[in-house]
N, C-alpha and C positions, 0 to 999 in steps of 0.2 A: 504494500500500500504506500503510496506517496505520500511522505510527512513533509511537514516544514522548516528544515532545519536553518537553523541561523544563519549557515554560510550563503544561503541563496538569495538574502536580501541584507539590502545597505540601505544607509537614510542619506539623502540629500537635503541642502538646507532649502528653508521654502517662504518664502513673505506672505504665507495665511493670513486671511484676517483672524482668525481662529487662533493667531501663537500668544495673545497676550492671556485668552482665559483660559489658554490650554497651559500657559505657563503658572497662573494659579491655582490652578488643576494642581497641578505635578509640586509645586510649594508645599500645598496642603497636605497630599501622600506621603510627603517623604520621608516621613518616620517609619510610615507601614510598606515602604516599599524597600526601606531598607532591611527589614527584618523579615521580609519575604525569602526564601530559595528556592523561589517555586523557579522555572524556566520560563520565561520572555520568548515569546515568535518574533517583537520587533523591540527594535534599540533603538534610541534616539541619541543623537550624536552633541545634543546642545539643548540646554532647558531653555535658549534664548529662542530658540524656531521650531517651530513647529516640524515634525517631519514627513516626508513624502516619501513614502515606501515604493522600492525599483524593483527592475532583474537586472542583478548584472549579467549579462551575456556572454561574457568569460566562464562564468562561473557555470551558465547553467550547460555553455557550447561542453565545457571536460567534465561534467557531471554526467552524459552519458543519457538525460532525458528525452524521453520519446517525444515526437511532436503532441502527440495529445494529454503526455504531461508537460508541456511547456504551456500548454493552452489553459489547463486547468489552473496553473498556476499564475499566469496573467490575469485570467477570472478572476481568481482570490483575491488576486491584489487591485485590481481594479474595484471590487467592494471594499474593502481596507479603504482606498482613496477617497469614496462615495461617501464613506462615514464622515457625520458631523463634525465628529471628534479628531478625523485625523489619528487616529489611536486604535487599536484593539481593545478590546473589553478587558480591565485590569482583572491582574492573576487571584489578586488578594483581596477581601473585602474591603470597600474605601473607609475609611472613618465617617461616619455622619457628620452633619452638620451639625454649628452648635445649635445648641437647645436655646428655642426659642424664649422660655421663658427667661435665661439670664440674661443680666442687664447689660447692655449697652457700655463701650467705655466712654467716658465724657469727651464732647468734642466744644470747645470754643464756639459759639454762638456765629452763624455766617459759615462756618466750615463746609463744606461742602458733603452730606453726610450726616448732618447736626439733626436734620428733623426726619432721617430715617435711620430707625437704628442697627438695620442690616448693610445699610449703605456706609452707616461708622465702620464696619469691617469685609469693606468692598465687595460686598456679594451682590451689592445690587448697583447696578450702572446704567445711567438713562432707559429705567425704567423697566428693567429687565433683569430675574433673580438669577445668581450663577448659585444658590448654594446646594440646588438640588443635583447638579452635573457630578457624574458619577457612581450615584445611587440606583438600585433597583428601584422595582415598583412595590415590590414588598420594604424597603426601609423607606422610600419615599410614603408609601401608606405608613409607616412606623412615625416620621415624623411627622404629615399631619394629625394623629393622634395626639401627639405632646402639643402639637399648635391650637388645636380646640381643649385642651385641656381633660383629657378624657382619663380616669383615673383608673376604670375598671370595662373588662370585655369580658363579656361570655360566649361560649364557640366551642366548636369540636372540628378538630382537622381532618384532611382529606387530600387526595392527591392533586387536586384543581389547585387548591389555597394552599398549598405548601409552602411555596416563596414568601408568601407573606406571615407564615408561622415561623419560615425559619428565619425572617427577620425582627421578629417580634424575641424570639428566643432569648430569656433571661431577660429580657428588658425591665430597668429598675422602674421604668417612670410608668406604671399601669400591673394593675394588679389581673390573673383572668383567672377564670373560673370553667372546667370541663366538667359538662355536666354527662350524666347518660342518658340523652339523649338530647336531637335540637330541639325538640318542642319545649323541653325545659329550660333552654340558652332563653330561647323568645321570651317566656312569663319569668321568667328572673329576671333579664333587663326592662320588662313592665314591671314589675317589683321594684327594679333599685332608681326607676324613673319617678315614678309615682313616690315615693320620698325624699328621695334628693331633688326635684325639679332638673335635672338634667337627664336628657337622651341616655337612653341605655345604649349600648352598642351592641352587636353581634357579631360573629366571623364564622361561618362556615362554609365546608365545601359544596361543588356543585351538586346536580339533578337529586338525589334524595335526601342530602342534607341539606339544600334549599328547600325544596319542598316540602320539607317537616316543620318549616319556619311558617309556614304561609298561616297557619291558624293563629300564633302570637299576633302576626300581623295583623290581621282581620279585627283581632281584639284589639288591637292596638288603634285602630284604624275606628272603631266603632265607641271606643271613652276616650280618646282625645290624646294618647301617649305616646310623648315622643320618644323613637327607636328608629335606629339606624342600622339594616344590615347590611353586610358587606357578604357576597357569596365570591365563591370561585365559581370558573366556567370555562369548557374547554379549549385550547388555541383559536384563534379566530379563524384558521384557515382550518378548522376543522369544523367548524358553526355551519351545521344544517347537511353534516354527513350522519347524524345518529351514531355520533363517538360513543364511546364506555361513561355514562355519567352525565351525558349531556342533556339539557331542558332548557327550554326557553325560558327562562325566569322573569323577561323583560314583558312578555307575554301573558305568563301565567299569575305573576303579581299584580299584575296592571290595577285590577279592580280593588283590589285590596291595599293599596298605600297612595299617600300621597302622592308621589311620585318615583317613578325609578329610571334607571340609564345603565346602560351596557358602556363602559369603558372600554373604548376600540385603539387606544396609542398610549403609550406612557404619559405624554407631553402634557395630555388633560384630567391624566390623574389628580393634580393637588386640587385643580376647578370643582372637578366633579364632588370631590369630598366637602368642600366648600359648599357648594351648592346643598347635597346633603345635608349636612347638621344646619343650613339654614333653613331649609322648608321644614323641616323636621321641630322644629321649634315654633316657627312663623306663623301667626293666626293662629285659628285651632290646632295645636300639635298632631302629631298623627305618625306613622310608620314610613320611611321611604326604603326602597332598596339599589344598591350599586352591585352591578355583575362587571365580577374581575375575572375576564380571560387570562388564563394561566400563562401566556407568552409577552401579555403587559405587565403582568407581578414580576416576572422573569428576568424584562428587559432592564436595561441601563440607559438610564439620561442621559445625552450626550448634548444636548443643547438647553442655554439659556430659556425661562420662561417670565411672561409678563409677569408682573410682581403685583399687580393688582388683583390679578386670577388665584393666587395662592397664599393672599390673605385672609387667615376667618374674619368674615360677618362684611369683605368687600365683591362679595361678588357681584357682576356687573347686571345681571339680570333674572329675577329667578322665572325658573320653567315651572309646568304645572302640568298635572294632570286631567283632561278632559271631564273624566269621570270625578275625581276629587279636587278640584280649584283651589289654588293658593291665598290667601286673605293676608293680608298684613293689616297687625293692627295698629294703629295709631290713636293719636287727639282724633275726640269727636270734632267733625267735618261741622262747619256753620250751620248745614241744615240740619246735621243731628243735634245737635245743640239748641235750636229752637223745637225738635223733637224731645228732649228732657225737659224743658223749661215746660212743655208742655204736659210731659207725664207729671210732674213736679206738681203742677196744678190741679191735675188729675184726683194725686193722691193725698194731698191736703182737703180737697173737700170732698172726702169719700168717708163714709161710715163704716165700712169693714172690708178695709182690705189686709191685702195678705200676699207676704211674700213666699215666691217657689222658685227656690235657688239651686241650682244644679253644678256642674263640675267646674263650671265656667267661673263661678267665684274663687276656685282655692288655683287659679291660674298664677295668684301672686298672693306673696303674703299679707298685700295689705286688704285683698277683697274680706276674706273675714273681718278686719275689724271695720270697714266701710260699712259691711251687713251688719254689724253688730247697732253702728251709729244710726243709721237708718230705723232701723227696727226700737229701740231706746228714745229716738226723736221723737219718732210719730206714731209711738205706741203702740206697732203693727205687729203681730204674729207670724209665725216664721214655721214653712216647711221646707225638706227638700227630699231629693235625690236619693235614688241609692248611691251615684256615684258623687253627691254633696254633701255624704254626714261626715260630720267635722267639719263643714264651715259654718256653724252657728250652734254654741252651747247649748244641751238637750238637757242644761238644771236651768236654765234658765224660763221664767215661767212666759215666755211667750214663743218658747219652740211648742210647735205639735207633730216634732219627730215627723219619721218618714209617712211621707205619701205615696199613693199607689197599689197594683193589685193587694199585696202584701202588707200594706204600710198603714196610718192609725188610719181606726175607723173616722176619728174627730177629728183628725187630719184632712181626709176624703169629706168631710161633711163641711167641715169649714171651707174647703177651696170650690163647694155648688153653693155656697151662700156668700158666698163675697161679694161684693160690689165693686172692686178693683182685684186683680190677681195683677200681682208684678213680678215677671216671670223672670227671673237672673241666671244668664249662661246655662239654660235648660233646653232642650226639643221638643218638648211635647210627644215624648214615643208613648205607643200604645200602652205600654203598662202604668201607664200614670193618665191619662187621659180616659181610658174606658171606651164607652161608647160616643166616637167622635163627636155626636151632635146633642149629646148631652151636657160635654163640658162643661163649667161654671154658666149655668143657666141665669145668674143671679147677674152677674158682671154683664153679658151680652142685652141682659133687659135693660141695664142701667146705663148701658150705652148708643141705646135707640132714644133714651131720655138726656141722652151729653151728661149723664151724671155719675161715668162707670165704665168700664170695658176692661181689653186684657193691653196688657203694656208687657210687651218683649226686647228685651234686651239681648240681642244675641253676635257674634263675631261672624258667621258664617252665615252668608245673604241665602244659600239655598235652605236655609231652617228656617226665614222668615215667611210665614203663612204658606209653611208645604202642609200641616195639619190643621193647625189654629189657626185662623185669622186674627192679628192683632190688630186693635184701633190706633194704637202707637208702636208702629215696630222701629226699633233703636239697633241702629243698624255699626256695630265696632267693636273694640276691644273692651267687654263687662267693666271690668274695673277702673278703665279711666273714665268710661261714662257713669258709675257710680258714684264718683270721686267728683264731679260734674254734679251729680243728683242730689248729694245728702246736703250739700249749705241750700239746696232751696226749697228744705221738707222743713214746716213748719210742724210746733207741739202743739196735738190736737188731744183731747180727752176723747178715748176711746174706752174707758172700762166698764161699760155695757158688752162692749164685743167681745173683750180680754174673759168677762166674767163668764159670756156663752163659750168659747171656748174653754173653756178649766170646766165647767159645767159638764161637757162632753168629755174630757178628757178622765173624769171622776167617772162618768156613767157608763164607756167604752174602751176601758182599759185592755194592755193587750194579756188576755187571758187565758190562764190554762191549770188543768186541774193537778193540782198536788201529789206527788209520791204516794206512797203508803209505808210504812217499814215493811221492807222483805219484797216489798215492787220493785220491777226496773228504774230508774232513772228517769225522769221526763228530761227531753233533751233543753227545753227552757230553763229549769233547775242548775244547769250544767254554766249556762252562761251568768245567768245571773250569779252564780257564785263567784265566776272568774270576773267580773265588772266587779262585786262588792272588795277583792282581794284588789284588782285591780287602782280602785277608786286609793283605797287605805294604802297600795303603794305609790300613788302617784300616776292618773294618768298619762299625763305629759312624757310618761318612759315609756309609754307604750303604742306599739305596733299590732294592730289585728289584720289579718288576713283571713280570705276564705276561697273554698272552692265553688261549687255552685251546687245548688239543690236546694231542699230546707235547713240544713244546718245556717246556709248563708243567710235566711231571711229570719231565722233565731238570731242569728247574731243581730240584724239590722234591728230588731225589734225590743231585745231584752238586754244589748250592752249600750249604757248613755255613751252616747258620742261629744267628747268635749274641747278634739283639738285638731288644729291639720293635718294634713297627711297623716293620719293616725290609720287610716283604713286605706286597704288595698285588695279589692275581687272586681270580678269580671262581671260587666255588669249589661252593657250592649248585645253582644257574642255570648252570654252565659256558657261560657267554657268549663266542662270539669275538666279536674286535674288541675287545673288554676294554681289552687292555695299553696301549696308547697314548695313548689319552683319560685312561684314572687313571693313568699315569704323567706324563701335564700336570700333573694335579690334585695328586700327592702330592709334584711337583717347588714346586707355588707353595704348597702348606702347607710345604713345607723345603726352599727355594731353596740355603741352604746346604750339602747334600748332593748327591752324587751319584746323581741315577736313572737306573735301566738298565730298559727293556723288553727283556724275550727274550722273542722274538714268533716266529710264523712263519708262512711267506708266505700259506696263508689266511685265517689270522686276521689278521692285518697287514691286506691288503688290503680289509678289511669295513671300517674308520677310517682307510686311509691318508692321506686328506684333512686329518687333526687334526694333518699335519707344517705344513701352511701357517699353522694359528692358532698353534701351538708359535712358528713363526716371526714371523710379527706380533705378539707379545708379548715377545721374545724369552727364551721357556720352554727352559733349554737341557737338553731331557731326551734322552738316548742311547737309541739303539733295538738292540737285537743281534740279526736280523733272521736264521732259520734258511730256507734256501730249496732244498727237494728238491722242487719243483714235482707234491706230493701231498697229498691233504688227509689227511695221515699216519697219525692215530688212525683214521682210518675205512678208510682202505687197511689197518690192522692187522688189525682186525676180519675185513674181507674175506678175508685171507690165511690166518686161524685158522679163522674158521668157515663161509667160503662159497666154500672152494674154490677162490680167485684170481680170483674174478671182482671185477672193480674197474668196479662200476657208478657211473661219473662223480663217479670222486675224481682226475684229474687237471689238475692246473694247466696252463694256456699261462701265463705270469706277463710283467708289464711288465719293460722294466731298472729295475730298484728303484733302482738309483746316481743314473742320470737321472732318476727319477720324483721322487727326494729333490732333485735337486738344481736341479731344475724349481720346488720350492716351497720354497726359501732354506733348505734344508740344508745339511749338508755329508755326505759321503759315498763313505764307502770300502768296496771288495770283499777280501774274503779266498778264497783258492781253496787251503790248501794249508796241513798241521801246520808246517813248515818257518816259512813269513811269519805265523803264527799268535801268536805272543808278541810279537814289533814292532809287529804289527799291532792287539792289545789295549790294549798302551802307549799307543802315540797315540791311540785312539777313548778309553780315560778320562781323558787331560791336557787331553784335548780344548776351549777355554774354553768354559766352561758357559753363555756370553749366549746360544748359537744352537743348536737341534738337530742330533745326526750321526746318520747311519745309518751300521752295516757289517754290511754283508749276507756270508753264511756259505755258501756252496756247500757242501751235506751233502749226504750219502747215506742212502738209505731206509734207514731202520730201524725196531726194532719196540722198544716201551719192557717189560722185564725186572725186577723178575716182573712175573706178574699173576696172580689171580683172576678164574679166566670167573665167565661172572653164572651164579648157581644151586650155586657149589661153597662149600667152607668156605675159611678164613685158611689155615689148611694146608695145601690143596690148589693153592698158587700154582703158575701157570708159569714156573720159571728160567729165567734167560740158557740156552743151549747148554751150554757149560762150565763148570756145575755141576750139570748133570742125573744125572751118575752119583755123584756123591756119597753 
């Protein structure tokens, strides 16, 4: 086989324009080139010039090569020429560039340099960065990471995305986490999103390791969280042969994130990322994805890039998705601002309104205490969301806690008698609305009178009146137009309406009937224990998570919700398996707090595997594990509208004790209200380096009220014992 040995080429000196950043190039290396002994194919005769790689024709005439290796070998070298670089791809990994986040060294005011401070260490020259040349697409991915500041990844590798695991390799500046499997990467980084307020990130490989990301997504994409994945994808020149691992992800995610892009050259790698964690944040947060072809993560920069493209938060334009639109929020616009002044007025001379605040308030941390001002002003009562408990104190006596199918009955009865509904950073979905043209029938009358209607506040113009028609839709970012709102709510005496609702909230409690000694467990017993423990250690330490089912809508209903980001389940997408994965994820965004998953056992089981990566990291998140061995919301269903017939909702279950404790848990059984407060104690003192489970032996039950699908808020189904009320 024809090699390339040294003897067959010489360098010539050459006037590139290319020799003064190829001479910085070569500056920069030279400590790691000196301690290379790896073999060079080319030499350069002068750090002052660039070189142009020859044949010498002597050399190659007594070498004895055939004419078709002398051709081959002109080839070669004619691509060697082509290159930007003038250079072969270096032997030896380059050093990265410095870390963006250290500081600048001082330059003299006027210096040239002064007001940029990659430009103070000549990487950047009219307008053009040199500090990526060099670099793969996997350490160019590695330093925009450090440029957005991103501290933590979840991911599972693969042979697509391997360049860029094997440039991440020991990296100090980011912590990851390998979970078993990707559907677990996804609800972990909604986990450590949803607490931290920054983008979770992902990294996995292509066709089925993307693919198993797509349901975080969807979730992600349906309560407002921002996540950014990063997939591998095969060569570009193998796209659309049906290689080993290949799927169109650009395709197949379409509908499910805000946006995604297929990266086709190294050169718009840093853009694209850019791009990325900016939509991904922007207006309603939400999912995007980047498909890294494996021969882009591969390659090597060889030329300058605009310096405005690979700056975070300057990109020049952002793109969107068709199906999900970009919104940037800003200052309310003049118009919308005479649209507050007008709700303003609204809600001053209204006799019972009532705010419904959704996720859209805890977007920043000031919307809670704007809602709080609000609400305290003008004396207004306060529901929300599932995806908004924790933005308004539930000891506070003008919460009436959650709304909707599930949610208080007085809650539901207060938002069909209102005369104003002030709906904050909420949609109007079906589970809180009911029977569409039921809606607050109260508000709609008193708005045919100009003395009432519904007022929406929302960021995302396609939620305004795609179900509800609002008489005031406020069309921006919640909380700066709240922020707008509250100096122009005047104090009104409302404690007629305060008094009707406490009135209902005394007469439709959420209720359920009592233990017995030697009964199972009722699983509401279970929570409220874990809130009273909770309360006495401070809820402010604490993180609740959940999976989906009824244990989720016990939690929403018997633990008071008193602070932000305190709660994290899937609430759009109602995904089992949820709880466990994000409760990883929101335990390593706030190691310092206490998380509790209240799970149950078949949502549990859909992730139970994420107790052994909990454990290999040692993530120490508590699981409160509810086990009536039935797939409980669906047996409910059954029970209501199909007659008892339980077509394949029951469980056989493993022992959860040993399953935990099989995979570096620890793990305790409760069987009984009696060992039920000991048994609390010790599962939250628990040291928090190691995951516990304590699994709950409950009794089937059925979650109280509800709303069947088709009726109005009013028409819920009570507990038993408050039916004759």
């Amino acid at each position: 086989m024809l090699t390339r040995p040294a003897r067959l080429l010489r360098t010539l000196p050459s006037s590139s324009s290319a020799a003064a950043s190829q001479t910085r190039l070569l500056q920069r290396r030279q400590k790691s080139t000196d301690r290379s002994s790896a073999p060079r194919s080319v030499h350069t005769s002068s750090v002052q010039n660039a070189p142009i790689v020859q044949i010498d024709p002597k050399v190659l005439r007594d070498s004895g090569i055939t004419v078709e290796g002398k051709a081959r070998v002109q080839a070669h070298v004619r691509r060697i020429q082509s290159s930007s670089s003038n250079s072969a791809a270096p032997a030896v990994r380059p050093e990265p560039a410095q870390h963006f986040q250290l500081p600048p060294s001082a330059l003299p005011a006027g210096t040239p340099g002064a007001e940029n401070p990659l430009e103070g260490d000549r990487q950047v020259k009219n307008g053009l960065d040199y500090s990526f040349i060099g670099m793969s697409g996997g350490q160019i991915f590695h330093e925009m990471m450090l440029r957005h500041d991103v501290k933590q990844v979840f991911g599972y590798p693969g042979g697509a995305i391997l360049p860029v695991f094997d440039a991440i390799h020991n990296s100090p500046h980011f912590n990851f986490v390998l979970p078993r499997h990707e559907q677990g990467a996804g609800h972990m980084a909604e986990g450590y999103a949803r607490v931290s307020g920054k983008p979770g990130v992902v990294l996995v490989t292509s066709g089925p390791g993307a693919t198993n990301v797509i349901t975080p997504m969807q979730d992600a994409l349906s309560d407002g969280v921002p996540m950014v994945v990063f997939c591998g994808q095969v060569a570009t020149n193998l796209i659309g042969s049906d290689a080993f691992q290949e799927a169109d992800m650009v395709g197949i995610s379409r509908s499910c994130t805000k946006w995604n892009v297929m990266v086709k050259d190294i050169a718009e790698l840093p853009r694209r990322i850019n791009e990325a964690f900016k939509i991904a944040t922007t207006g309603r947060p939400g999912p995007v994805l980047v498909d890294l072809p494996k021969d882009v993560t591969a390659a090597i920069l060889r030329t300058p890039l605009p310096s405005k493209a690979i700056q975070p938060g300057s990109t020049p334009y952002i793109p969107s998705s068709p199906l999900n639109p970009v919104t940037t929020p800003s200052r309310p616009q003049p118009g919308e601002s005479s649209l507050i002044a007008a709700a303003a007025n609204l809600i001053n001379q209204a006799k019972r309104p009532i705010v419904y605040a959704g996720n859209g308030v805890l977007s920043s941390p000031e919307g809670p205490k704007l809602l709080k001002q609000l609400a305290d002003i003008g004396n207004i009562p306060v529901t929300t969301t599932l995806q908004g408990l924790g933005a308004f104190d539930e000891r506070d006596e003008k919460s009436l806690h959650m709304i909707g199918m599930h949610g208080a009955a007085y809650a539901n009865f207060a938002i069909q008698e209102a005369d104003v509904v002030i709906a904050l950073g909420a949609r109007f979905d079906d589970r809180i609305t009911g029977k569409v043209d039921t809606f607050a029938p109260a508000a709609k009358a008193a708005a045919l009178q100009g003395k009432g209607g519904i007022i929406h506040f929302e960021i995302q113009p396609k939620n305004i009146n795609k179900i509800i028609e609002a008489n005031i839709p406020v069309l921006g970012d919640v909380v700066a137009s709240l922020a707008e709102l509250v100096p122009q709510i005047k104090q009104v005496d409302r404690s007629q309406w305060i008094e009707r609702c406490k009135a209902n909230k005394e007469k439709y409690p959420f209720a359920f009937t009592p233990s017995q000694n030697g009964e199972k467990l009722k699983p509401q017993e279970v929570v409220r224990e874990l809130d009273r423990q909770a309360e006495a250690m401070g809820k402010s330490n604490f993180v609740i998570s959940t999976g989906v089912g009824q244990h989720q809508m016990w939690a929403c209903q018997h633990y008071r919700w008193t602070e932000p980001r305190s709660w994290v389940s899937s609430g759009g997408l109602g995904t089992m398996g949820f709880g466990l994965p994000s409760a990883i994820g929101a335990k390593v965004a706030a190691p310092e707090k206490v998380v509790v998953d209240i799970d149950g056992d078949a949502s549990f089981s859909m992730t139970a595997m994420e107790l052994a990566t909990a454990n290999q990291y040692n993530i120490g998140v508590k699981v409160l594990l509810f086990n009536n061995e039935f797939q409980g919301m669906v047996e409910q269903w059954q029970d209501l509208f199909y007659e008892n017939r339980y077509s394949h909702t029951r469980m056989h279950n493993p022992d959860f004790v040993k399953l935990s404790e099989s995979m570096g848990a620890k793990a305790l059984r409760c069987m009984s209200i009696e060992e039920l407060p000991a048994k609390m104690k010790e599962f939250l003192e628990y040291d928090g380096t190691r995951p516990i489970v304590m699994e709950c032996i409950v009794s089937s039950e059925h979650v109280y009220p509800m709303v069947p699908a088709g009726k109005a808020l009013h028409e819920q189904i009570l507990h038993p014992s408050l039916r004759n009320q």
